[in-house]
C-alpha positions, 0 to 999 in steps of 0.5 A: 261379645265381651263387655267393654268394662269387667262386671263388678265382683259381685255379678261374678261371686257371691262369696267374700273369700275369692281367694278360698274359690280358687284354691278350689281350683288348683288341684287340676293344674300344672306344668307338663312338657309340650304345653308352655313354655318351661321358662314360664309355667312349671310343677315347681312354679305352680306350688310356689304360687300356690304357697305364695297365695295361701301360706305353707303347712309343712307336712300338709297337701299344698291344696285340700289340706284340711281332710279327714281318711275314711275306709270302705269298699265299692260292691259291683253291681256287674252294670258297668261291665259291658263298658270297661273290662277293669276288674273292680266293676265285675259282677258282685267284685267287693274292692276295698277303698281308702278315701279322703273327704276334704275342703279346698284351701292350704289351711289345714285349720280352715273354718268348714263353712267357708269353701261351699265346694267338698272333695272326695278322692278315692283308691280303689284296691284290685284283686290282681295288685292294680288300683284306681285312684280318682279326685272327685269334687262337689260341683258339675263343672270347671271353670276353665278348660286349659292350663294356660287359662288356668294359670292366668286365673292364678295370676288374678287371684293374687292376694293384693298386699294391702288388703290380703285379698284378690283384687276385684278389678284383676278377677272381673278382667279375667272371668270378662275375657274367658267367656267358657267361665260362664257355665261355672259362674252360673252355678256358683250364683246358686251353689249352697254349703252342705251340712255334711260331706256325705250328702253331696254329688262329687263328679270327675269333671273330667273325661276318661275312656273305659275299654271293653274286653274287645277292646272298643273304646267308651268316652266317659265321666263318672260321680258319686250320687249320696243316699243321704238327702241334701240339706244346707248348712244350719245356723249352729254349723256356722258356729262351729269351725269343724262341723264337717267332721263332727257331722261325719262322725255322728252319721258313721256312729250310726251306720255306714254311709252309700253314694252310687257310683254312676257312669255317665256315657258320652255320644259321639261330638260329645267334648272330651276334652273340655271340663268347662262343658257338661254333657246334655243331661239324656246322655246315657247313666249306668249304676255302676255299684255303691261305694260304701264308708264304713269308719273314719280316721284323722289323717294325721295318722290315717291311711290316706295320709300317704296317698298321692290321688294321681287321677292317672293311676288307672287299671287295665280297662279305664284310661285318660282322655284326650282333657289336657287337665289331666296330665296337669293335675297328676303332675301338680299333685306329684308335686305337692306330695314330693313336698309334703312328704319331703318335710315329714321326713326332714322333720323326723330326722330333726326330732330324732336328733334333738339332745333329751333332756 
């Protein structure tokens, strides 16, 4: 039943940055025709709230703005074959990557130790012209399941103009009516910050189809298993702002990085169409092969910086489902890059035209 007064905030968060958890979320949603009503909920509106509730970075992804480039590959270890006929997982295939680790918020000039969840959004290079691109993030679930559900978290989370932060009464009304938030709640009572980027689990959430070479379709979600143990942010990271890149630039100075690329298959009455609800946890995993980070680059100037990380942009072999998030974030994030990209340009031609002294 839902409880007749909303839980105080603290039974729903142990964070004191609200605002910073759900920016988090924001990546996965937008506007795409046939959902809402296009008077009410749009690619364009999204942003703007999105900018209204964290301030704009011109240049910067509206959300994730805080990221650095990194470049590898993904080496097929041929496990993954039977399910998906896409070419980056035959036997022994080396597909080159270029990735962006990053922490959620508008800010490019967050404190790492703030937000406790990372993200890692990969492009995958394919020896026949095609790529896969894929956003993943450090947590097992999402907290809603829909975009209208979504946008109405948007709504609670706006900053109240007196204190500059959510108001507790708007975000416990909120979580006290979608019961499907609580697997999410669950986790985030427990969720501890990183030390690093690279010795965390990222996970799709969402679900994908990968079509075999007879054409038979297998309902999955994929993540990314770290070689490196987990160990929890120390007391000195807490000091320094950018601990997260100083760490990644540490552990590359000593050699390359692996995670394990695993696909998790879903059994028949498994939801596909709900990111709120983890699979149960005998469900068949495959090892699909190990993606591997050889260096690292400021995005300021790195190869991810131009890269739009469509989770849609998707091989011959692997496709969406049926999780109305998808077409949700693939158009949120049109938007955002259209913006971003539209304010690097408009900013160029500015300084090109400025008189020398």
């Amino acid at each position: 039943m839902t409880p007749k007064n909303p839980p105080p905030l603290n039974t729903i968060f142990r964070f004191t940055v609200i605002g910073l958890v759900v920016a988090i979320l924001a990546t996965a949603f937008a506007y795409v025709g046939g959902w809402l009503d296009p008077g009410r909920l749009t690619p364009d509106r999204m942003i703007n709230t999105l900018e209204d509730n964290a301030g704009v970075h011109e240049g910067y992804r509206r959300n994730h703005a805080k990221g650095y480039c990194v470049v590898g590959s993904f080496e097929s270890n041929g496990n993954a074959e039977s399910l998906s006929r896409a070419t980056v997982f035959a036997t022994g295939q080396v597909s080159p990557l270029i990735g962006r680790l990053a922490i959620p918020g508008g800010n490019p000039h967050a404190d790492d130790g703030m937000p406790p969840i990372r993200s890692f959004a990969l492009q995958f290079e394919l020896p026949n012209g095609e790529q896969w691109r894929t956003a993943m993030n450090a947590m097992p679930v999402f907290p809603v399941s829909t975009p209208q559900a979504f946008w109405e978290l948007l709504q609670a989370s706006q900053p109240d103009p007196r204190s500059g932060k959510p108001d507790p009464a708007k975000m416990g009304a909120f979580f006290a009516g979608h019961p499907e938030t609580k697997p999410f709640l669950a986790w985030v009572k427990t969720a501890r910050h990183s030390s690093s980027f690279v010795n965390v689990e990222y996970n799709s959430l969402d679900a994908f189809r990968f079509i075999d070479a007879g054409g038979t379709t297998h309902f999955v979600r994929w993540g990314l298993v770290p070689e490196a143990p987990f160990t929890p942010m120390t007391d000195a990271q807490k000091q320094d702002p950018d601990f997260l890149s100083h760490d990644l630039r540490e552990r590359l100075d000593k050699g390359p990085q692996r995670w394990h690329l695993i696909v998790t298959v879903a059994n028949p009455g498994d939801p596909t169409n709900d990111a709120t609800l983890a699979w149960p946890a005998d469900r068949r995993q495959i090892d699909a092969g190990i993606v591997t980070i050889d260096r690292a680059q400021d995005q300021a100037d790195g190869p991810c910086r131009d890269i739009n990380y469509d989770p849609l942009v998707l091989p011959d072999g692997i496709a969406g489902s049926d999780d109305p998030l998808l077409s949700a974030r693939s158009a949120a994030y049109s938007e955002s890059y259209n913006r971003r990209t539209r304010e690097e340009a408009e900013s160029a031609t500015s300084s090109t035209q400025e008189p020398r002294s």
